[in-house]
C-alpha positions as CSV (number, residue, x, y, z in Angstrom):
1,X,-20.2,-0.6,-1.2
2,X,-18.2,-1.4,-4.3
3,X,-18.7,-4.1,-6.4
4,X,-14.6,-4.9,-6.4
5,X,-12.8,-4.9,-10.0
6,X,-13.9,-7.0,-13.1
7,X,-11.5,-7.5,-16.1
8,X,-11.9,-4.6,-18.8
9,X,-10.5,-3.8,-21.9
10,X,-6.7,-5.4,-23.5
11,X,-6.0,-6.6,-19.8
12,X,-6.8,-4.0,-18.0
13,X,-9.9,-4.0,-15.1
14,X,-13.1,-1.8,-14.1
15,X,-14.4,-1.0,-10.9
16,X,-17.4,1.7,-9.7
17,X,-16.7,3.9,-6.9
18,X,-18.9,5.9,-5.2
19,X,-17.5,9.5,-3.7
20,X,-17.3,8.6,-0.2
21,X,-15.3,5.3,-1.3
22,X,-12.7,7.2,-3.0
23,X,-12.5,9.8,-0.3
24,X,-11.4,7.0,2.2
25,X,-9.0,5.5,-0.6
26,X,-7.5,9.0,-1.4
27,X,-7.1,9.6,2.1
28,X,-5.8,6.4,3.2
29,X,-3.3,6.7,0.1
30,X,-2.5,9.8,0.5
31,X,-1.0,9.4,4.3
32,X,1.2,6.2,2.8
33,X,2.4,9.2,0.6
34,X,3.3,11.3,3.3
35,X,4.9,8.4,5.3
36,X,6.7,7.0,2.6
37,X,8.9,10.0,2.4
38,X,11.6,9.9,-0.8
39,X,14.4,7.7,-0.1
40,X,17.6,9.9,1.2
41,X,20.7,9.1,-1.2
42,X,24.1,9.8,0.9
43,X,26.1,12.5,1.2
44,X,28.7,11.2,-1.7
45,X,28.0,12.7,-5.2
46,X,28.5,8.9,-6.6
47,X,26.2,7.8,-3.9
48,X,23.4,10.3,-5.0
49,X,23.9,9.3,-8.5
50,X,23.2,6.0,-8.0
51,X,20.5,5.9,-5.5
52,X,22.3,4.5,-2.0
53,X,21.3,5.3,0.6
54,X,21.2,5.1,4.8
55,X,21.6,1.7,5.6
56,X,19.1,2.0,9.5
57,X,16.6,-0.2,10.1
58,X,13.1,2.2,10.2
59,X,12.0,2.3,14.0
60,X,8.5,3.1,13.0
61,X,7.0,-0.1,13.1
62,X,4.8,0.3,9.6
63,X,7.7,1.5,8.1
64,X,9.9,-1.5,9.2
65,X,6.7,-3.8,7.8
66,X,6.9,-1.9,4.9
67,X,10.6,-2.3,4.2
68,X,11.4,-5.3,6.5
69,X,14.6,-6.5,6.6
70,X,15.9,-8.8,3.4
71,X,18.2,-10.7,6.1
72,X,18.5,-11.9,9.4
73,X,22.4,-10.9,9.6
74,X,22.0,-7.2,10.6
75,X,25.3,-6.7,8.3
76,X,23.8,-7.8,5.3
77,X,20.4,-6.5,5.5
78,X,21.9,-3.2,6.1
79,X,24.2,-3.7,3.4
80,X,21.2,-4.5,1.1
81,X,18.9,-1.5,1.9
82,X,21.7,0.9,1.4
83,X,21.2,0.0,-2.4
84,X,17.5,-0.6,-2.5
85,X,15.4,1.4,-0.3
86,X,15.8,4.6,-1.9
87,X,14.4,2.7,-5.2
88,X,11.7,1.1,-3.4
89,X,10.6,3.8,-1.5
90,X,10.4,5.6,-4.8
91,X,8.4,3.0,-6.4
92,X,5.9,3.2,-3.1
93,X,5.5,6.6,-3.7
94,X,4.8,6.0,-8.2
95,X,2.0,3.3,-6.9
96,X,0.2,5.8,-4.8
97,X,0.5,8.8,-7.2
98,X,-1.1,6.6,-9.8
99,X,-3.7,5.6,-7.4
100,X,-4.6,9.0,-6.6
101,X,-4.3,10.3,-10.0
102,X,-7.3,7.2,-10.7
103,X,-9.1,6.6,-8.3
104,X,-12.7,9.2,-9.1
105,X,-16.1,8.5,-8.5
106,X,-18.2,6.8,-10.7
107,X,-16.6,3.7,-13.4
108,X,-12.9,3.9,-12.8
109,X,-10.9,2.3,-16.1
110,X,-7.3,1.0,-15.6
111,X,-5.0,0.2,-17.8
112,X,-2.5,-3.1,-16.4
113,X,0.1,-1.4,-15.5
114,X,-1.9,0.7,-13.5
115,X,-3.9,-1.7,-12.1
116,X,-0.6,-3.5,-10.9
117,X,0.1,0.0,-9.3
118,X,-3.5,0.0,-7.5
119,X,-2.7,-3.7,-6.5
120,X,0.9,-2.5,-4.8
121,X,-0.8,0.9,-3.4
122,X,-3.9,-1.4,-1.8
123,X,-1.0,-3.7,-0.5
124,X,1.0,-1.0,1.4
125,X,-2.6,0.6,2.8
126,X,-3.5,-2.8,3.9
127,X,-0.1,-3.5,5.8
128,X,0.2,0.1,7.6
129,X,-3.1,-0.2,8.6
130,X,-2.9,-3.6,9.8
131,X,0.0,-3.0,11.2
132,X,-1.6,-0.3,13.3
133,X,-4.5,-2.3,14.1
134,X,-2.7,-5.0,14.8
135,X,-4.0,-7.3,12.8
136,X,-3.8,-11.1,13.4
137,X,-5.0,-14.2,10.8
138,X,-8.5,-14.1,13.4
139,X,-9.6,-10.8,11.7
140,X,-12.4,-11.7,10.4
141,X,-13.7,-13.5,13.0
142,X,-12.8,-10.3,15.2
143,X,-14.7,-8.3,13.2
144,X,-17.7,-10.7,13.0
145,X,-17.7,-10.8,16.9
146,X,-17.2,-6.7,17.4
147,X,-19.9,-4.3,18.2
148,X,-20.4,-1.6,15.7
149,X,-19.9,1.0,18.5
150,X,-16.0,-0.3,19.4
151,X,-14.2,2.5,18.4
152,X,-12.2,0.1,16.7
153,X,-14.6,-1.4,14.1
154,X,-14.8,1.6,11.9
155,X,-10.9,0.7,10.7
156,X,-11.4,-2.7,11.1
157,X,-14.6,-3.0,8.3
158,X,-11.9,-0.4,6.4
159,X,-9.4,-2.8,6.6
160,X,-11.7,-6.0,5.5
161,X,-13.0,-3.4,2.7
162,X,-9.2,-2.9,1.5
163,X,-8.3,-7.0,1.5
164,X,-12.0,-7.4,-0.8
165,X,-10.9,-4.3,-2.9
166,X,-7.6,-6.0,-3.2
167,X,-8.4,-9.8,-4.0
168,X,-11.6,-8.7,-6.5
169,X,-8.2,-7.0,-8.3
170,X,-5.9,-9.7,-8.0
171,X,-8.9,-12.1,-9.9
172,X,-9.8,-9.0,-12.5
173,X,-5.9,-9.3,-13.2
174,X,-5.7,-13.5,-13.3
């Protein structure tokens, strides 16, 4: 396994990854990709031009964790991801590129901006999956207590793999 991230060069951070390691990052990246789909501007030429877009709620319950609502008025929150969630969906989708266009076996260099991308990427992995898996503040003890054949456990350890890979970043960065 991974050693995590250590700070490198002019602020940026190192990590070494063996193949199968970045297969399951590509992988799991590469499916927040796919379900972060670009935002859809409106119908209005002005609209288009300046990004707004639907203003629904997602139904999909990673998506909604992944673009909650900003407020608890219905009005408002709609209101609010009519102008951001095209941007932000957009911004999803930059993080994840970068992260695939990165992540290679062996020593993996970044640069701080893209390790700030990595950071965001590893954030929305962590939350779909979690989301999925249902993931409450007793993880860890969950995981501790599971048997390695519960079908479960292989995306549980993943999931406890992506909060390490994520905090050893977070302290490369800080």
């Amino acid at each position: 396994m991974s050693e995590g991230f250590s700070p490198g060069n002019r602020g940026g951070v190192t990590a070494r990854f063996d193949a199968e390691e970045v297969a399951v990052l590509r992988s799991l990246v590469a499916q927040i990709l796919e379900l972060v789909e670009p935002g859809k501007a409106g119908d209005d030429p002005l609209e288009r031009a300046l990004g707004i877009g639907p203003a629904e709620q997602p139904t999909d319950p990673v998506l909604a964790r992944l673009f909650p609502a900003a407020y608890a008025d219905r009005e408002m929150s709609a209101e609010f991801r009519r102008y951001t969630e095209v941007g932000l969906r957009e911004g999803k989708r930059a993080d994840a590129r970068t992260l695939l266009e990165t992540a290679v076996p062996g020593r993996v260099e970044l640069e701080h901006e893209q390790a700030l991308a990595w950071m965001r990427a590893l954030n929305d992995v962590r939350l779909a999956l979690g989301t999925r898996l249902e993931v409450t503040e007793e993880v860890h003890d969950e995981i501790a207590g599971m048997p390695e054949d519960d079908p479960r456990y292989p995306a549980y350890v993943t999931y406890d793999w992506l909060t390490y890979l994520q905090d050893s970043l977070v302290r490369a960065l800080w």
